[in-house]
C-alpha positions in Angstrom: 35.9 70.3 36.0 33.3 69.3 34.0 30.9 66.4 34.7 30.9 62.9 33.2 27.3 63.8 31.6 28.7 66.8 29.6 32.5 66.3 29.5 33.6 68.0 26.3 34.7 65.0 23.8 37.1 65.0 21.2 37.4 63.0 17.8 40.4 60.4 17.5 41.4 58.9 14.6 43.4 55.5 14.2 45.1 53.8 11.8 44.3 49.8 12.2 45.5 47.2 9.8 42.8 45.2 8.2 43.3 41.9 10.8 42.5 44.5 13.9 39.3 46.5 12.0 38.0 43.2 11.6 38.4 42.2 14.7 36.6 44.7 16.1 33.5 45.2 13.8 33.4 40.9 15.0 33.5 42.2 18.7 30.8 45.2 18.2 28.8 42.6 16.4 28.7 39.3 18.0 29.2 41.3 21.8 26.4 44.0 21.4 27.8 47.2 20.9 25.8 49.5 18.7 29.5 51.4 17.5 33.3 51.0 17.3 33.3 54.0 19.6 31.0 52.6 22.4 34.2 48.8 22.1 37.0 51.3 22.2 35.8 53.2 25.2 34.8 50.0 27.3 38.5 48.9 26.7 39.7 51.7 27.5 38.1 52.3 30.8 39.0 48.6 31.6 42.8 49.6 31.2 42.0 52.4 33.4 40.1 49.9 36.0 42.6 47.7 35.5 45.9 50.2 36.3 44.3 51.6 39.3 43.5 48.3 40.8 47.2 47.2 40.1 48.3 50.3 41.4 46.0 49.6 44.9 47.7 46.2 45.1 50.8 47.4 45.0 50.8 49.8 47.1 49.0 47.0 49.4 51.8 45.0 49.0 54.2 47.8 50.0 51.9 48.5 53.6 52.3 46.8 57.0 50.1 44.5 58.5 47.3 45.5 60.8 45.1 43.0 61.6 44.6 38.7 61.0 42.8 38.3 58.1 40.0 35.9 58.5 38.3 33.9 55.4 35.2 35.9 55.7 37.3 38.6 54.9 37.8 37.4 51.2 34.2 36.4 50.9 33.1 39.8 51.6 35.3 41.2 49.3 34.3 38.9 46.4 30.6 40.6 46.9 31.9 44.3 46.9 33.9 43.5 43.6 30.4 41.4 42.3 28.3 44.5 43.2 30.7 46.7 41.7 30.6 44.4 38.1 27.2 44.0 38.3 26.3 48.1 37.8 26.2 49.0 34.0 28.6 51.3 32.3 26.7 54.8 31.8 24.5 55.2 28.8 26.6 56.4 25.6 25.8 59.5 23.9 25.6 59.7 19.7 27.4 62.4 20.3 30.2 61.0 22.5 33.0 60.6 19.2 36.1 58.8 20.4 37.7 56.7 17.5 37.2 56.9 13.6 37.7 53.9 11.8 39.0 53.6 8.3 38.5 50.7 6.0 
């Protein structure tokens, strides 16, 4: 398997009706984002985040107790999850092509 650095990429094209095409350009504008390819790939790796932390907490849900949970507990868990927020997304490549959009 290939690295994150030099993962082949491929070229996606989408169909987006005029509402959602100006919706993004608004969001790459106003939020930073130097392409529509660097917004679409944030989202997506959000879902992705957001899936496999769903998918922790159920299977969380599913497991048996162990222990007392203490309110520390929670605490310390807010600062892992603040740590983990706080590290930036890796550096874009030009060259990493993910979405084409069409006006």
């Amino acid at each position: 398997m290939l690295s994150k650095a030099v993962e082949a990429m491929i070229t996606l094209t989408i169909t987006l009706p005029d509402a959602l095409k100006s919706f993004i350009d608004d969001q790459v504008s106003q939020r930073g984002y130097s392409t529509h390819n660097e917004y679409v790939r944030e989202l997506i790796r959000k879902d992705q985040n957001r899936q496999r932390l769903r998918g922790l907490v159920l299977a969380g849900t599913e497991s048996a107790l162990t222990f007392p949970v203490k309110g520390d507990y929670f605490e310390s868990l807010r600062a892992k999850v603040g740590e983990d927020e706080a590290r930036e997304p890796p550096e874009p490549s030009s060259a990493e092509p993910v979405a084409a959009c069409r006006s």
